[in-house]
Backbone of each chain as ProteinMPNN parsed JSONL, in Angstrom:
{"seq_chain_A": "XXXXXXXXXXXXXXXXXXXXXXXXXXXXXXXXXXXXXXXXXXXXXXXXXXXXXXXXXXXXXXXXXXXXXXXXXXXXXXXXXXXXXXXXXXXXXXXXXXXXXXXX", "coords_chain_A": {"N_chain_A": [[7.429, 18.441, -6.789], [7.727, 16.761, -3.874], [9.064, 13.335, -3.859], [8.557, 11.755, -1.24], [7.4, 11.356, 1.747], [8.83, 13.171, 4.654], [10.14, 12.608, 8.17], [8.021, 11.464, 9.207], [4.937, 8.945, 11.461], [4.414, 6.193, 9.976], [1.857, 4.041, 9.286], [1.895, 0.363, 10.01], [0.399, -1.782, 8.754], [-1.971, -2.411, 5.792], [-4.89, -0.125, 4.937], [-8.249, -1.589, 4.081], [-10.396, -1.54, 1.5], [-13.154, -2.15, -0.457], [-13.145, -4.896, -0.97], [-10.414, -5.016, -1.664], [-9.934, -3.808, -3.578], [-9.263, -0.807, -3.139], [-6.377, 0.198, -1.937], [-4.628, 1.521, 1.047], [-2.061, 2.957, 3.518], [-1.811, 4.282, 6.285], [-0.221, 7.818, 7.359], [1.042, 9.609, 9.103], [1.661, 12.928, 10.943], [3.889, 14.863, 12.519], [2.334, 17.49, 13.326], [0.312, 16.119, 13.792], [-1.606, 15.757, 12.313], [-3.077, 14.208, 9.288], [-2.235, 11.498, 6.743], [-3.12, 10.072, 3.62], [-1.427, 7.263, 1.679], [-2.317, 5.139, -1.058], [-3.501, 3.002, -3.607], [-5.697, 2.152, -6.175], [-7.753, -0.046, -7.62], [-8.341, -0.637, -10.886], [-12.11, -0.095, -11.18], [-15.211, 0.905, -10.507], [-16.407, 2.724, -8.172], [-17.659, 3.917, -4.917], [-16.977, 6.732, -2.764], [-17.022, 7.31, 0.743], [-16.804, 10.497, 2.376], [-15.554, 11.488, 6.06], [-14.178, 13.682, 7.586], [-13.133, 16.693, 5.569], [-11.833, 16.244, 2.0], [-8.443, 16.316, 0.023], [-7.71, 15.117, -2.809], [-5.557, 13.956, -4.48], [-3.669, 12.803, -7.697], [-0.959, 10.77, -8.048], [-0.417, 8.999, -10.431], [-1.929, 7.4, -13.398], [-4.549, 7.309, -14.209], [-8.446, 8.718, -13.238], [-12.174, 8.771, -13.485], [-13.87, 11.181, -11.807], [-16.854, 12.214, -10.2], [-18.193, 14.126, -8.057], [-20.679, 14.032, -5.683], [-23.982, 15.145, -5.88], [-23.491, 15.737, -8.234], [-23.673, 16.316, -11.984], [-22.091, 15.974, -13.937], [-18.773, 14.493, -14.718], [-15.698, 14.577, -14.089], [-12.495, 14.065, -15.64], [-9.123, 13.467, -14.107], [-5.674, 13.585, -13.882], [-1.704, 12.189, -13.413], [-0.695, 14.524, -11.308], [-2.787, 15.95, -10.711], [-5.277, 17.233, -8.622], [-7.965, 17.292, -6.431], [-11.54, 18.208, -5.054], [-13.168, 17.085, -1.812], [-15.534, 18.002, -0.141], [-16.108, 17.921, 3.521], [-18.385, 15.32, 5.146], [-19.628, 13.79, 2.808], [-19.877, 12.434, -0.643], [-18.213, 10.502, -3.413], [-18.121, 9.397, -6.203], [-16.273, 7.127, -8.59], [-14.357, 6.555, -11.001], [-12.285, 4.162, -12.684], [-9.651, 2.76, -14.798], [-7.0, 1.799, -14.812], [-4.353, 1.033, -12.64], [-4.967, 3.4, -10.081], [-2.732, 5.812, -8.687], [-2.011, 7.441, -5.213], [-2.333, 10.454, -2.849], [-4.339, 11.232, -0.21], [-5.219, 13.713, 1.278], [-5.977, 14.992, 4.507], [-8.604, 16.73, 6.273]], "CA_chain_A": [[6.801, 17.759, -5.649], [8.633, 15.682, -3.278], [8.391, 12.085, -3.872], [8.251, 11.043, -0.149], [7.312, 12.236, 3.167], [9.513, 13.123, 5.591], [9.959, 12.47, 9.422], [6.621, 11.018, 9.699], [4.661, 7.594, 11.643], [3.456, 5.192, 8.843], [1.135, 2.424, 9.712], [2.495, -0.927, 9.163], [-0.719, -2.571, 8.436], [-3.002, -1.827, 4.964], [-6.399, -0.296, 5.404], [-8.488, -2.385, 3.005], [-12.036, -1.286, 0.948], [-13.756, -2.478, -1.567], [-12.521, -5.806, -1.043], [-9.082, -4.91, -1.589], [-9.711, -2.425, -4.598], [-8.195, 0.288, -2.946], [-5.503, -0.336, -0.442], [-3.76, 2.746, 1.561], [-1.475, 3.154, 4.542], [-2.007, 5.954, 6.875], [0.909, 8.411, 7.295], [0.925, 10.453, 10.544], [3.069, 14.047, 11.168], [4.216, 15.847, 13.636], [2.069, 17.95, 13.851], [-1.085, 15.549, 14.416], [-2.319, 15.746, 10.72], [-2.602, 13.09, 8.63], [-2.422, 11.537, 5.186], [-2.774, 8.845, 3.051], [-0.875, 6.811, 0.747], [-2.953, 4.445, -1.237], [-3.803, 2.431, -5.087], [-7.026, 2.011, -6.37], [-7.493, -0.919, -8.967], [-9.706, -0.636, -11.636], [-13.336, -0.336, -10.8], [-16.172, 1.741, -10.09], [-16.47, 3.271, -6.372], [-18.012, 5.616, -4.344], [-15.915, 6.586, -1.468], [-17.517, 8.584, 1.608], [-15.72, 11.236, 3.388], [-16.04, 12.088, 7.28], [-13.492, 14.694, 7.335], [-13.296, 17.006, 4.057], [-10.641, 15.695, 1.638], [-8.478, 16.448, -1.046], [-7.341, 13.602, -3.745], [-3.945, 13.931, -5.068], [-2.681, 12.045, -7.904], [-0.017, 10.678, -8.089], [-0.106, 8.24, -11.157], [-3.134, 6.565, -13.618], [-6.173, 8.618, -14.255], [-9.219, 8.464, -12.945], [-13.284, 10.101, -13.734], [-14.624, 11.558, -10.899], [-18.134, 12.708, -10.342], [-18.957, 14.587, -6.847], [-21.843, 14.456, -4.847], [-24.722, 16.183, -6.272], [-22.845, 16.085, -9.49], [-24.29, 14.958, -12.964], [-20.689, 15.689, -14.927], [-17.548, 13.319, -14.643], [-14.362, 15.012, -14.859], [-10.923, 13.464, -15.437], [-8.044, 13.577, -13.586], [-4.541, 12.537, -14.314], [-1.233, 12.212, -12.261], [-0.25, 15.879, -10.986], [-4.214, 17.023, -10.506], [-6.32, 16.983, -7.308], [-9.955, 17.234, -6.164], [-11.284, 18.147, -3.1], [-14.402, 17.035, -1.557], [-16.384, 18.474, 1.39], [-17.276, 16.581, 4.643], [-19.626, 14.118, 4.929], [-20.056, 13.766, 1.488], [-19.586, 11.271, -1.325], [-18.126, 11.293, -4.651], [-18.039, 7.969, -7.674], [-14.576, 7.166, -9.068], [-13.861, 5.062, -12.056], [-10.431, 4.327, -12.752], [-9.226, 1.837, -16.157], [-5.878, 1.398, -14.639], [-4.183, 1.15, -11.542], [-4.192, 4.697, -9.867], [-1.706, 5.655, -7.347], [-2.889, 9.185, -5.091], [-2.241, 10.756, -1.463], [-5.361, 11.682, 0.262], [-4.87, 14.882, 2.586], [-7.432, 14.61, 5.179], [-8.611, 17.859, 7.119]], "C_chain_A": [[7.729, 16.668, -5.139], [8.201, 14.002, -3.497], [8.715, 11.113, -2.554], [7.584, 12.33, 0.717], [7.998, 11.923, 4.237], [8.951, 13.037, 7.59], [8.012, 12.678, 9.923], [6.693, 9.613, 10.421], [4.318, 6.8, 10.146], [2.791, 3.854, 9.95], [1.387, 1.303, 9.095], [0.888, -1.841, 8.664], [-1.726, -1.873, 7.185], [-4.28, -1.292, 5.842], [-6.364, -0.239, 3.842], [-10.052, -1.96, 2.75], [-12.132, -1.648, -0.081], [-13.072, -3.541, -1.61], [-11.263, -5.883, -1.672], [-9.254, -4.127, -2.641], [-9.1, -1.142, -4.57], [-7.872, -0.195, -1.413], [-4.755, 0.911, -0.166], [-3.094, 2.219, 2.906], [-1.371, 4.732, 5.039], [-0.374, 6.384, 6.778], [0.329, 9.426, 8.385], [1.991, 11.762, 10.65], [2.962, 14.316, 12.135], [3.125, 16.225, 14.524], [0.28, 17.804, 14.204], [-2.125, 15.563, 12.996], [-2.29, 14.435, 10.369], [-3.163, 12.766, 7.201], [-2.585, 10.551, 4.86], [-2.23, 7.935, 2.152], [-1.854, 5.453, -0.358], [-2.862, 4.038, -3.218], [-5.137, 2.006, -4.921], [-7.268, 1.178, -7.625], [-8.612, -0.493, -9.679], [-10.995, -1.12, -11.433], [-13.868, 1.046, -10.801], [-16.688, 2.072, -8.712], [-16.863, 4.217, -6.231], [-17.278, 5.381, -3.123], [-17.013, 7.605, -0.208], [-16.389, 8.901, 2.548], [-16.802, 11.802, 4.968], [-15.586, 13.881, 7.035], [-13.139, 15.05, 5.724], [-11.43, 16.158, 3.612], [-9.614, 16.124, 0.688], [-7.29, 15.233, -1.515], [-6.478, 13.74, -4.766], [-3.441, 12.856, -6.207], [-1.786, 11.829, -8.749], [0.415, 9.905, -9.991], [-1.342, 7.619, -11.251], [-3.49, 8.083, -13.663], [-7.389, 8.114, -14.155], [-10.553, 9.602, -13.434], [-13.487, 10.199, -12.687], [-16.104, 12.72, -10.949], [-18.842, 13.274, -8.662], [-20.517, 14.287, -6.421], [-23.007, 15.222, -5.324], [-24.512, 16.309, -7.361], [-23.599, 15.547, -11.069], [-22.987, 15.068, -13.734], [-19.693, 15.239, -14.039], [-16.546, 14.695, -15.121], [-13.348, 14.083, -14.724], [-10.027, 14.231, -14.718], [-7.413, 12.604, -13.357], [-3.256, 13.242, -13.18], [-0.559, 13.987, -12.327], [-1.67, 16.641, -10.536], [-4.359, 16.175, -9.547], [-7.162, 17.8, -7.531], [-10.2, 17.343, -4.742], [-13.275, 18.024, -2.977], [-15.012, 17.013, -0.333], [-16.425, 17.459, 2.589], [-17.997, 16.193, 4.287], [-20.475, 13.946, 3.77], [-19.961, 12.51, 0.853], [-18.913, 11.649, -2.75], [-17.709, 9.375, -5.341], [-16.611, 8.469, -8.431], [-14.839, 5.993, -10.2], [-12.505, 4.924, -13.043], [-10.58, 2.763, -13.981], [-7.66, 1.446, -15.724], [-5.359, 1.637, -13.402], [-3.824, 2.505, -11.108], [-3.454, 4.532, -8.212], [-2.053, 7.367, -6.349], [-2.508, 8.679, -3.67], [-3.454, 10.875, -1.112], [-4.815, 13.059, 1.507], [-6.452, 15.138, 3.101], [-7.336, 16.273, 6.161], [-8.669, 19.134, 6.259]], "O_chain_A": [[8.349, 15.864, -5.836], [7.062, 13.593, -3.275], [9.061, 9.941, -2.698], [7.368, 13.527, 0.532], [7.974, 10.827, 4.797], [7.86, 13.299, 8.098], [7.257, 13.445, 10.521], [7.727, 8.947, 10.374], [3.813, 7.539, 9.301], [3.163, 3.151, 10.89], [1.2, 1.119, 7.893], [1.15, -2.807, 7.947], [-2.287, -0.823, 7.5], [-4.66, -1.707, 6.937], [-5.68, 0.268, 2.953], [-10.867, -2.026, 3.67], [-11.169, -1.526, -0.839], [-12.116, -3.402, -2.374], [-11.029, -6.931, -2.275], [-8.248, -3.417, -2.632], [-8.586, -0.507, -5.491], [-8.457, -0.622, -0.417], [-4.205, 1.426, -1.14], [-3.5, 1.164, 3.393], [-1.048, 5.803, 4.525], [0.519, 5.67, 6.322], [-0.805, 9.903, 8.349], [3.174, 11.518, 10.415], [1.951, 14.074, 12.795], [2.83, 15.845, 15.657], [-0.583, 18.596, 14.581], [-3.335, 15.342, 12.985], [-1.63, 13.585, 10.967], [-4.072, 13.335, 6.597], [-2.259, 9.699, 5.687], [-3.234, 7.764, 1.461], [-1.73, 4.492, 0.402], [-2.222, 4.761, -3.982], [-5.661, 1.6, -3.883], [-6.984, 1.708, -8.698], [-9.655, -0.063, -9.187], [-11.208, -2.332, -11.461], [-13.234, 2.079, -11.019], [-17.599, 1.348, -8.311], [-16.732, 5.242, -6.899], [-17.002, 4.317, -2.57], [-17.661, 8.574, -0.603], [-15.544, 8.25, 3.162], [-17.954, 12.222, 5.081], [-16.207, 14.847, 6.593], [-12.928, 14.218, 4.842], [-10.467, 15.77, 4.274], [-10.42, 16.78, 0.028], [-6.391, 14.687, -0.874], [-6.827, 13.603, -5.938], [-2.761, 11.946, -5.734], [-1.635, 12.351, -9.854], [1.393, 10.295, -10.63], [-2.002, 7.25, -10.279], [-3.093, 9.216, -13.393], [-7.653, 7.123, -14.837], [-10.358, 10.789, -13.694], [-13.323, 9.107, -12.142], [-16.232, 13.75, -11.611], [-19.891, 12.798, -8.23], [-21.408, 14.461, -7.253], [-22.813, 16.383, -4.965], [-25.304, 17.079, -7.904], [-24.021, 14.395, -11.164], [-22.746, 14.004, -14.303], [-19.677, 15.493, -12.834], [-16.619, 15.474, -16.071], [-13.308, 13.329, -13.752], [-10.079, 15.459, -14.664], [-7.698, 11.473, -12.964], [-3.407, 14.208, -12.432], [-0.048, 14.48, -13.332], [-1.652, 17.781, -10.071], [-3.962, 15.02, -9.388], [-7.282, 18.7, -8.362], [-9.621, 16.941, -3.733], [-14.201, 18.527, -3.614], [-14.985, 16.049, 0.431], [-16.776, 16.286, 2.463], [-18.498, 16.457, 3.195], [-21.705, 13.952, 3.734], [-19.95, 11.494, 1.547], [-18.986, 12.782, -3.225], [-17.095, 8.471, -4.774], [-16.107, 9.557, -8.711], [-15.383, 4.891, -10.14], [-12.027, 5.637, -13.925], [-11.482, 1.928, -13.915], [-7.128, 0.656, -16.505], [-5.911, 2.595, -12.861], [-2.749, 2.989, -11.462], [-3.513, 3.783, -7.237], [-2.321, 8.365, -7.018], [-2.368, 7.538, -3.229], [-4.062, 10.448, -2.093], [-4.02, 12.935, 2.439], [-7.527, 15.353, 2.541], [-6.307, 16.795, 6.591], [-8.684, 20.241, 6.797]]}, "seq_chain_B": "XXXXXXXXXXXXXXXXXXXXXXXXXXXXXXXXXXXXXXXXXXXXXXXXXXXXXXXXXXXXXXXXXXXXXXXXXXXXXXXXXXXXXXXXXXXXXXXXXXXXXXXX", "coords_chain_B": {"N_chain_B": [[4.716, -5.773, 19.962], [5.244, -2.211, 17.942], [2.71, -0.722, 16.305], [3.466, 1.048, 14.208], [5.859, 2.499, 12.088], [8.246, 4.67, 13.347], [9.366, 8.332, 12.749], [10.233, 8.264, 10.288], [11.062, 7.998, 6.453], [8.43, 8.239, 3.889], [7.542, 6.274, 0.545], [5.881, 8.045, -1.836], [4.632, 6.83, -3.856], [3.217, 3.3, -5.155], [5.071, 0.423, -4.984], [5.088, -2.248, -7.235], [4.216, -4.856, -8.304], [3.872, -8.158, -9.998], [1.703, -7.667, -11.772], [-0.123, -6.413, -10.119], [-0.926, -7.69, -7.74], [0.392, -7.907, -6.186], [1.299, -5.216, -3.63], [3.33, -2.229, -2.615], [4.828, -0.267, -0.351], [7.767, 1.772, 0.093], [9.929, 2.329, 3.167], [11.767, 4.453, 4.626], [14.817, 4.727, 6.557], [16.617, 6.771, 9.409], [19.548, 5.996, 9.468], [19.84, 4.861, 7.382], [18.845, 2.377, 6.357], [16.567, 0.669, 4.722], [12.872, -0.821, 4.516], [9.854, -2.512, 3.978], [6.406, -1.69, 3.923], [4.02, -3.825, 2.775], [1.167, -5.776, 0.668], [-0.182, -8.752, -0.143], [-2.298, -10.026, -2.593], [-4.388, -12.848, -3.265], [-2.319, -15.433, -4.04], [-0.282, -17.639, -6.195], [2.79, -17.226, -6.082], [6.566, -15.836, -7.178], [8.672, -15.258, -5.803], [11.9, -13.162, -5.921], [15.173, -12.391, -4.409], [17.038, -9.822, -3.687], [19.129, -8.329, -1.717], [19.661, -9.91, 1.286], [16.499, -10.743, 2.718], [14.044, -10.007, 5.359], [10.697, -11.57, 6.488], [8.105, -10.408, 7.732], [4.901, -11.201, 8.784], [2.19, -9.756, 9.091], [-0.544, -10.015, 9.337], [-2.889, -12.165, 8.129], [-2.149, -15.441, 6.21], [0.544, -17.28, 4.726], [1.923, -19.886, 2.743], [5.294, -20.893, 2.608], [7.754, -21.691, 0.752], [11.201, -22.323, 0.609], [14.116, -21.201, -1.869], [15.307, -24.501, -3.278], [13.968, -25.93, -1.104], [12.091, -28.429, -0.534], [10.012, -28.671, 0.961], [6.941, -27.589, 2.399], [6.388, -24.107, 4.531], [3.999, -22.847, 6.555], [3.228, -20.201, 7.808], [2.164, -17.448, 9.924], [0.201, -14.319, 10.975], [2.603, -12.138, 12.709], [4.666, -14.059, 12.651], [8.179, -14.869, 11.071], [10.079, -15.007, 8.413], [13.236, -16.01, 6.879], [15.317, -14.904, 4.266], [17.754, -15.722, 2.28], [20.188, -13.979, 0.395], [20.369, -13.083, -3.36], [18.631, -15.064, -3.483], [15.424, -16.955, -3.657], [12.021, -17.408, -3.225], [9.357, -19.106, -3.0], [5.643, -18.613, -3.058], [2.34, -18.817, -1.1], [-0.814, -17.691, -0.944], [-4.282, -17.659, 0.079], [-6.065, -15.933, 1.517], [-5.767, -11.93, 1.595], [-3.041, -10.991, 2.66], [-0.93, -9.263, 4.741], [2.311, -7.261, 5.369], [5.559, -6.95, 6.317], [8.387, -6.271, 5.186], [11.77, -6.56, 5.652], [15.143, -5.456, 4.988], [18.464, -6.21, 3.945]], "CA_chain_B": [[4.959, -4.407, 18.526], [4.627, -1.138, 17.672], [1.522, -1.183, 15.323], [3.829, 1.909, 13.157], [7.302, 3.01, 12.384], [8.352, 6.476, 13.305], [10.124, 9.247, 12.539], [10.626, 7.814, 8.694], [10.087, 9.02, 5.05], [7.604, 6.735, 3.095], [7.834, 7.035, -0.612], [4.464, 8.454, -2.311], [4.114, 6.125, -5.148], [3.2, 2.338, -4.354], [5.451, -0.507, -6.238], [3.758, -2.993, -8.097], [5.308, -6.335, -8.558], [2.904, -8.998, -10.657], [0.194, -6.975, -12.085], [-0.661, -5.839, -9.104], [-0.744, -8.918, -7.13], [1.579, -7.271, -4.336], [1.178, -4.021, -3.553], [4.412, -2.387, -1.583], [5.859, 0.821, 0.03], [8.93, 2.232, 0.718], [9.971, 3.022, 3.813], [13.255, 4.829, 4.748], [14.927, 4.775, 7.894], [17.393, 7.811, 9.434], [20.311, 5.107, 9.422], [19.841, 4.365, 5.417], [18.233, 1.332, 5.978], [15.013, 0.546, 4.224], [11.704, -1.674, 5.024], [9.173, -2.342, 2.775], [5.113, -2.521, 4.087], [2.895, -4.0, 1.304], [-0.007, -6.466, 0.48], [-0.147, -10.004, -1.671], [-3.542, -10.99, -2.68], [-4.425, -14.125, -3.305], [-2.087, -15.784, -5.47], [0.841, -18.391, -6.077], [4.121, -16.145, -6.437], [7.949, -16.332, -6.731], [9.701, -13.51, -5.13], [13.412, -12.903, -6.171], [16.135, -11.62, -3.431], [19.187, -9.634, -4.21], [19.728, -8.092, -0.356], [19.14, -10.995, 2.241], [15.13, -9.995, 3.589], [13.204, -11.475, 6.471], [9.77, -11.441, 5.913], [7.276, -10.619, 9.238], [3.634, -11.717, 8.498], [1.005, -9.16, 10.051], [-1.899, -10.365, 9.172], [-3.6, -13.169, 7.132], [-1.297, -16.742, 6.443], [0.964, -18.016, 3.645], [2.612, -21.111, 3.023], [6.191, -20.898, 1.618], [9.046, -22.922, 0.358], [12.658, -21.269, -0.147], [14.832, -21.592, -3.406], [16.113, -25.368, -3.106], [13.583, -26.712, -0.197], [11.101, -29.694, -1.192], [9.057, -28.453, 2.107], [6.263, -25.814, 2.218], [5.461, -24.336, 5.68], [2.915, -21.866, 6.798], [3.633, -18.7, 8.657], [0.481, -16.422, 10.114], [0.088, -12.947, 11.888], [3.669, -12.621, 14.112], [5.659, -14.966, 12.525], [8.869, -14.409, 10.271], [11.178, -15.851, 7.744], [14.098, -15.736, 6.054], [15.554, -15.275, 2.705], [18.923, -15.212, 1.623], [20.87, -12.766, -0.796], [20.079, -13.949, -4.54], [17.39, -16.494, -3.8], [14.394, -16.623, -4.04], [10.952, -17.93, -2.357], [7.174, -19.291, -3.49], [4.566, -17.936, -1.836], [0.687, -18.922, -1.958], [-1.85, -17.129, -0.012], [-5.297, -18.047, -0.137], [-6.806, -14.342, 1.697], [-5.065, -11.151, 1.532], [-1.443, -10.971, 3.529], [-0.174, -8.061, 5.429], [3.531, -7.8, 5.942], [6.638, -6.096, 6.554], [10.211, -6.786, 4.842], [13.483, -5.932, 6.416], [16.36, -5.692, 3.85], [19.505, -6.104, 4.565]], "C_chain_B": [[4.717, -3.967, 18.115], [4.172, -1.307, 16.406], [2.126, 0.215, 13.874], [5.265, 2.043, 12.889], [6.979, 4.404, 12.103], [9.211, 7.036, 13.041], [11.182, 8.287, 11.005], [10.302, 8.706, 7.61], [9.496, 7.655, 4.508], [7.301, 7.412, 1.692], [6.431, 7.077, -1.3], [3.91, 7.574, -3.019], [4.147, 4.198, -4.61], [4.207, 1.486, -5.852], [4.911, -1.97, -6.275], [4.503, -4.317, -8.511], [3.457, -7.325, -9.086], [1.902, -8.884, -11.286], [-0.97, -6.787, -11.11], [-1.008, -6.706, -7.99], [-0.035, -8.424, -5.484], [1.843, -6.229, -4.488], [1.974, -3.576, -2.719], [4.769, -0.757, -1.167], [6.953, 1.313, 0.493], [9.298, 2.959, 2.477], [11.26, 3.246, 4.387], [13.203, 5.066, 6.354], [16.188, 5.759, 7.716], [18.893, 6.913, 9.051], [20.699, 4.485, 7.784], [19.238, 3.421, 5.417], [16.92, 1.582, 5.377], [13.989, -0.948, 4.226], [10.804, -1.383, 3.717], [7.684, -2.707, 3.526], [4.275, -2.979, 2.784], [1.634, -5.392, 1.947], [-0.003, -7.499, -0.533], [-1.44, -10.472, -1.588], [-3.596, -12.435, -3.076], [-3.877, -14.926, -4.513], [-1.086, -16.68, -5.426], [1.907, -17.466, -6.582], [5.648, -16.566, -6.307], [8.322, -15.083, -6.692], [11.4, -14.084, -5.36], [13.932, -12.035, -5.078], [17.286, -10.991, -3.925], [19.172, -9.479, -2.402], [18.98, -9.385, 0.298], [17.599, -9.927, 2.9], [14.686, -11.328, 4.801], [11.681, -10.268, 5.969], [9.001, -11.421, 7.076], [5.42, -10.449, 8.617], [2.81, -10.897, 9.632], [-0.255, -9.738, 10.102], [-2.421, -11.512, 8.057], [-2.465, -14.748, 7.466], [-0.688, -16.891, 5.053], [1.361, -19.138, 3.882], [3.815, -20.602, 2.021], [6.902, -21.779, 1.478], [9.802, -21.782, -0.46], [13.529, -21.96, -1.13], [15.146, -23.208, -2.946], [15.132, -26.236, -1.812], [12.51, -27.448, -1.047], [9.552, -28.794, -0.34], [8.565, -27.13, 1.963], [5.856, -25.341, 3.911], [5.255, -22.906, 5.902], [3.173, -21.314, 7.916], [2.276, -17.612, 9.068], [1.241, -15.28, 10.89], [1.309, -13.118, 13.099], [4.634, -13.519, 13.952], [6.333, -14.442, 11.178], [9.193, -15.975, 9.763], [12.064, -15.807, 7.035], [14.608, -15.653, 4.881], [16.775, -15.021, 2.381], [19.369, -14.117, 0.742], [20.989, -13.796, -2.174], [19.879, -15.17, -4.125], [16.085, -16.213, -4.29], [13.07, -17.539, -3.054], [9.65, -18.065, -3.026], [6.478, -18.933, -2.269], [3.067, -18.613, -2.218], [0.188, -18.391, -0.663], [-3.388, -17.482, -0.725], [-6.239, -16.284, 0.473], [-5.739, -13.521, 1.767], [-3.958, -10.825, 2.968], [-0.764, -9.261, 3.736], [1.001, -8.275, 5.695], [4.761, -6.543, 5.887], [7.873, -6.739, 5.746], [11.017, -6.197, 4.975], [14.272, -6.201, 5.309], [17.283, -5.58, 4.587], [20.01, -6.572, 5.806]], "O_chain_B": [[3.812, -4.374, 17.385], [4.815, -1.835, 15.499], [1.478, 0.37, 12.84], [5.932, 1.516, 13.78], [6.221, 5.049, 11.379], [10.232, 6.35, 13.005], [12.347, 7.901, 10.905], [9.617, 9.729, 7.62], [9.879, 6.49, 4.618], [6.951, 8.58, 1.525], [5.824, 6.007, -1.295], [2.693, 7.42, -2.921], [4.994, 3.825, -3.798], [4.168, 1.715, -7.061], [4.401, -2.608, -5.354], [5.542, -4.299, -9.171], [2.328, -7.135, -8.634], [1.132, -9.828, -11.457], [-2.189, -6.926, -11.207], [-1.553, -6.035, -7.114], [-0.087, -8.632, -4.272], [2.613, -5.943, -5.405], [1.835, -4.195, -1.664], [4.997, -0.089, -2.176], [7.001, 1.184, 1.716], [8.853, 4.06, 2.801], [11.922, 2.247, 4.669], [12.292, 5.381, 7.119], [16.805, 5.866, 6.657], [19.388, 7.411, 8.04], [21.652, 3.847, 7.335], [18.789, 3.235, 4.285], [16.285, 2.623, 5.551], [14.479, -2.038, 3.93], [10.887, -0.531, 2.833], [7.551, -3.898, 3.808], [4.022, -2.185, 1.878], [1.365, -5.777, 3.084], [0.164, -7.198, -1.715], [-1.789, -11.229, -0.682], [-2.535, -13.056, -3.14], [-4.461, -15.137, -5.576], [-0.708, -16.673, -4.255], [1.697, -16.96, -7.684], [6.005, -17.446, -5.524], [8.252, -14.121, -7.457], [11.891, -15.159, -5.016], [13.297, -11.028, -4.762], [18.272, -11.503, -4.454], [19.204, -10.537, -1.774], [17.896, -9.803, -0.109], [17.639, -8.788, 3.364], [14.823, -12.531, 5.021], [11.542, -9.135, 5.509], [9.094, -12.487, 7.685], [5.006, -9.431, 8.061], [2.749, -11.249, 10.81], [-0.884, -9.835, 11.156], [-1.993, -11.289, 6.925], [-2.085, -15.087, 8.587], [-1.454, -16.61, 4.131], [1.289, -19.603, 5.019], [3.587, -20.058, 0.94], [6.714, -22.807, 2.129], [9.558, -20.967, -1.35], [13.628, -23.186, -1.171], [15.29, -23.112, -1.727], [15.634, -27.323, -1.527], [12.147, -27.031, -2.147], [8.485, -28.448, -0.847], [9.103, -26.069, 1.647], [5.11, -26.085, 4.549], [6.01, -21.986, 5.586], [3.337, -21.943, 8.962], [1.559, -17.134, 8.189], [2.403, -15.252, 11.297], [1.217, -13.852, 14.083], [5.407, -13.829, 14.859], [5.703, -13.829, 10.316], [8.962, -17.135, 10.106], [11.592, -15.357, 5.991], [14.256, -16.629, 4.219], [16.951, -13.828, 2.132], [18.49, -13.303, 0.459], [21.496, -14.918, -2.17], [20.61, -16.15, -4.27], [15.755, -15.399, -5.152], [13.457, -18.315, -2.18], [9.018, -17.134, -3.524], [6.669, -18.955, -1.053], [2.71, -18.875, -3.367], [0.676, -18.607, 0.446], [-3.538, -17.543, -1.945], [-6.958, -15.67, -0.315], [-4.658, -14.07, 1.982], [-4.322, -10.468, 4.089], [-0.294, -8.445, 2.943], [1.223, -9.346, 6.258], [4.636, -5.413, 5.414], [8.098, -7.936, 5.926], [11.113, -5.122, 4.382], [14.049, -7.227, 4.666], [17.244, -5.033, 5.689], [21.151, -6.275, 6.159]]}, "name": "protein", "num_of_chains": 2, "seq": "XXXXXXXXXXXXXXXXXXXXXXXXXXXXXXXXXXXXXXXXXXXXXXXXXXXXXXXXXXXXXXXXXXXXXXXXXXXXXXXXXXXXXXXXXXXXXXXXXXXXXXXXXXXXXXXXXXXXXXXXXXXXXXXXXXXXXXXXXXXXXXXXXXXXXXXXXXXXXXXXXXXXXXXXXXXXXXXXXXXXXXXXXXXXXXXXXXXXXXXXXXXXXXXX"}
């Protein structure tokens, strides 16, 4: 896996949730897609998605528990997760994780 | 000023300076140069220089003082500052700081 992305926009400015618990910067391509770069400090979160998602990561490990879900799985850096539109899914992370988001 | 940079690579993984205190990304330019966007929460800090950086303040306020000055002065959203090659700079932010750094 490449460890950048090429001939893309980036957004110079964080977007900030959970009072700064997870911080990302968009990433824009070509071809009108887009992604995200982001860290997620240790805590407990639910995230909601508009557009479906999938959750890349990069570094750290995190439980995740979908929508509808009553089991937690782990995932560590090299695994992703993907979760529907307008959904939700609970995260709880013990160490700082590091993860793309691919949106669409 | 443009609210992105374009046609860059931005490197996947975020770097981590203080225990997480300042959150940073890579960003490469076609030319070799490299920029850095990140995030300093709220904290008193000393940043080390090897390449001379300027420092452009998006969002929030610090107050600094560079290696050798007595004087602290406060920079907000739009305003830069300089840093020599092997110095160094204090920082304090009181809310979370958006920013850019030019190397080189």
């Amino acid at each position: 896996m490449s460890k950048q992305f090429d001939q893309v926009s980036v957004v110079k400015q964080a977007n900030k949730y959970f009072d700064g618990k997870c911080i990302s910067y968009n990433v824009l391509f070509a071809d009108g897609s887009k992604k995200s770069v982001g860290v997620i400090f240790p805590s407990s979160l639910t995230f909601n998605t508009g557009a479906p998602e999938v959750m890349e990561i990069l570094g750290g490990v995190c439980k995740i528990r979908l929508a509808g879900a009553s089991e937690w799985t782990t995932y560590g850096a090299g695994q992703s997760f993907s979760i529907a539109a307008n959904s939700s899914f609970d995260i709880e992370t013990v160490e700082l994780l590091d993860y793309v988001c691919h949106f669409g």
